[in-house]
C-alpha positions as CSV (number, residue, x, y, z in Angstrom):
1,X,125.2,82.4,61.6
2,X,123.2,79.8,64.2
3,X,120.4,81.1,66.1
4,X,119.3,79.1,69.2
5,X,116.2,79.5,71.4
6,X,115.0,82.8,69.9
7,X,114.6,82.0,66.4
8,X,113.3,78.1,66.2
9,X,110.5,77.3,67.5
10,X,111.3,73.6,68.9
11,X,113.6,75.4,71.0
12,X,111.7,78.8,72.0
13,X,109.0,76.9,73.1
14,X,110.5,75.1,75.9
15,X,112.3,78.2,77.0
16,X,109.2,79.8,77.4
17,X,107.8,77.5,79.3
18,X,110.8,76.9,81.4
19,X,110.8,81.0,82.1
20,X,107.2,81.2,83.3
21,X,108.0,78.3,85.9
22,X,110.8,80.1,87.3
23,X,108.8,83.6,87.5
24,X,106.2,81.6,89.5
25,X,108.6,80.6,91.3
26,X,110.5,83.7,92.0
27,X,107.3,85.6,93.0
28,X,107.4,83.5,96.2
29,X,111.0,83.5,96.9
30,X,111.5,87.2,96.0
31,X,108.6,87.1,99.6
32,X,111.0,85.7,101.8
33,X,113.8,87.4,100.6
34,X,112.2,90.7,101.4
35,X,110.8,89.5,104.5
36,X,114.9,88.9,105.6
37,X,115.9,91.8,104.7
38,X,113.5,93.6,106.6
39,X,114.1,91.3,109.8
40,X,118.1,92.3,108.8
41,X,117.3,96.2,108.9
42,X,115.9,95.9,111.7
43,X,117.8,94.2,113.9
44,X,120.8,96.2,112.9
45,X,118.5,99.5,113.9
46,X,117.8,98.1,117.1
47,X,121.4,96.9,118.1
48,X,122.6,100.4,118.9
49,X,119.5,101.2,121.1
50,X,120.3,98.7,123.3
51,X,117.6,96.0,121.9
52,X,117.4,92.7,119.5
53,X,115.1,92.1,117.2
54,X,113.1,89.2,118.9
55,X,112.7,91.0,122.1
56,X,111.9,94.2,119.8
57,X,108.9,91.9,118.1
58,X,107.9,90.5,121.3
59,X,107.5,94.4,122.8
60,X,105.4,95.4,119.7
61,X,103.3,92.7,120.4
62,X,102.6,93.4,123.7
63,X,102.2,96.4,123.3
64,X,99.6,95.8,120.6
65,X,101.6,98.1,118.1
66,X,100.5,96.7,115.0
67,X,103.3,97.7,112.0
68,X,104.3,95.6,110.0
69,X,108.2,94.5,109.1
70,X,108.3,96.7,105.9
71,X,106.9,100.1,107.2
72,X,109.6,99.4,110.7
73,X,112.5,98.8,108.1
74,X,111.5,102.3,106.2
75,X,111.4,104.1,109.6
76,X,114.6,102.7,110.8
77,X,116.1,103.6,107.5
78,X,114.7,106.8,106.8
79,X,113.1,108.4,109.6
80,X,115.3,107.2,113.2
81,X,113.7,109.7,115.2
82,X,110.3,108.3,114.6
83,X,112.0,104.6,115.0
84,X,113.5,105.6,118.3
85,X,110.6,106.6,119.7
86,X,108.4,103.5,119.0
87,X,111.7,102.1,120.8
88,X,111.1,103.6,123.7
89,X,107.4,103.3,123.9
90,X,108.4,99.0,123.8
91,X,110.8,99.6,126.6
């Protein structure tokens, strides 16, 4: 049998390296994809309440509700009553 990366050394040690670059680099991207999702939950929240999301962002911030993204999404998600009141405070 032929063992590759896992059993010789001249090729594990690249590998290694090679998988520490890409979790460095996925602990940023894995950000922004959060970050979309949130803005997607969101936004698909709002549309039946008669709102978008930048005009929903814009309300919060004059308002001066400050929530974040990811607490909004888990309210939309799990809790709409408590979402469709902070609605209609914005409106």
């Amino acid at each position: 049998m032929k063992w590759g990366r896992k059993s010789k050394i001249r090729l594990a040690r690249p590998a290694a390296l090679k998988a520490g670059a890409y979790a460095y680099r996925d602990r940023r991207t894995k950000k922004r994809v959060m970050r979309r999702l949130w803005q997607v939950r969101l936004n698909a929240a709002l549309r039946p309440l008669g709102m978008n999301y930048s005009r929903f962002v814009d309300g919060l911030k004059k308002a001066q509700i400050a929530v974040d993204r990811k607490i909004l999404s888990t309210l939309a998600k799990d809790h709409p009553a408590v979402f469709k009141q902070i609605v209609e405070k914005i409106k």
